[in-house]
C-alpha positions in Angstrom: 0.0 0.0 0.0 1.6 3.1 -0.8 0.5 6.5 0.2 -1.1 7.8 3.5 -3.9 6.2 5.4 -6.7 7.8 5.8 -9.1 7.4 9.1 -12.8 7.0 8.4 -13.6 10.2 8.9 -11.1 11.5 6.3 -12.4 9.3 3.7 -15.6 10.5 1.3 -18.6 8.7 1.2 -17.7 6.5 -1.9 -14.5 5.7 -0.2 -16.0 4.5 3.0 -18.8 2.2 1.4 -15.9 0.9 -0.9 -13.8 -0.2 2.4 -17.1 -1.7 4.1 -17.8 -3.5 0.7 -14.2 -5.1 0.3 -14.1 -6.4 4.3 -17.5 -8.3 3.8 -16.7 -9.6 0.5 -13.3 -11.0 2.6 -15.7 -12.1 5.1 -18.0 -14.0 2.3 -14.7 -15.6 1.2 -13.3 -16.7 4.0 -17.2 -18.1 5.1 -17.1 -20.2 1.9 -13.5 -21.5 2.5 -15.0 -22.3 6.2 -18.0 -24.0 5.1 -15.5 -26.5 3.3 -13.5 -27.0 6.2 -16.7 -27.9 8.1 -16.5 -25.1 10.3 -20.6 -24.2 10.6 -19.8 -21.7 13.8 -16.9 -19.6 11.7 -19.5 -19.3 8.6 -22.5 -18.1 11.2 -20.0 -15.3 12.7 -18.5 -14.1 9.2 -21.6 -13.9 7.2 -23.0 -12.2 10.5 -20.8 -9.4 10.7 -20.7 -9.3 6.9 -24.3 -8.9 6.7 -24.2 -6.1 9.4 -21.4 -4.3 7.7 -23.1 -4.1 4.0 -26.2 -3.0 6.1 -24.4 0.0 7.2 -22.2 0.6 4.1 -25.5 1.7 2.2 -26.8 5.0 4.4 -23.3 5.3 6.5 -23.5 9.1 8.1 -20.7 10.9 10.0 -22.7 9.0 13.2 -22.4 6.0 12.4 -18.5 6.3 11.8 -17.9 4.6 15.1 -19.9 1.6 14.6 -18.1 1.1 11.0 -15.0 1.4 12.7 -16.0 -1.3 14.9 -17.1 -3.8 12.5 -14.4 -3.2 10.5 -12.0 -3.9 13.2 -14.1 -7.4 13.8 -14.5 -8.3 10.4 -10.5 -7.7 9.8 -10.0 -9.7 13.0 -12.1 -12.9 11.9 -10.6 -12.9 8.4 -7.3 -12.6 10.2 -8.1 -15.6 12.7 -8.8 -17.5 9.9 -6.1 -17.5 7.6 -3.4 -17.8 11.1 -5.5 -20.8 12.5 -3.9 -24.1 12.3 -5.2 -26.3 9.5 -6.3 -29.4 10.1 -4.4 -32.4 9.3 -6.1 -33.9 6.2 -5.7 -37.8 5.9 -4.5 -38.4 1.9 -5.8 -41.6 0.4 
């Protein structure tokens, strides 16, 4: 990434919905990758806060900025969980 960062509050409107867009399609992803895995309580939480994230992205206001923040934060956090997580051993036939 080059450039500066900007905070939530700096960004424009587009730019924020953009953002909350591109973590909940991550979030989609990484459900479906869970749902292979057999991992039914990973796909409830991701599609969860991916859900409640593109709810938000469509009418996001300067109030609302903190609870973006917050479910960007989470939905960052459970794609991140699941890509470090140990994989289970799979038994080749």
């Amino acid at each position: 990434m080059n450039g500066i960062s900007k905070t939530l509050n700096d960004m424009t409107l587009v730019e924020r919905s953009s953002l909350l867009d591109t973590v909940a399609d991550a979030l989609e992803a990484t459900a479906e990758e869970a749902e292979g895995e057999g991992d039914a309580r990973f796909v409830a939480n991701s599609i969860c806060v991916a859900n409640t994230i593109r709810g938000l992205s469509g009418d996001l206001t300067p109030r609302d900025l903190q609870a973006a923040e917050l479910l960007l934060e989470q939905g960052i956090m459970l794609v991140h969980q699941f890509s470090n997580r140990a994989k289970p051993n799979r038994v080749v036939h």
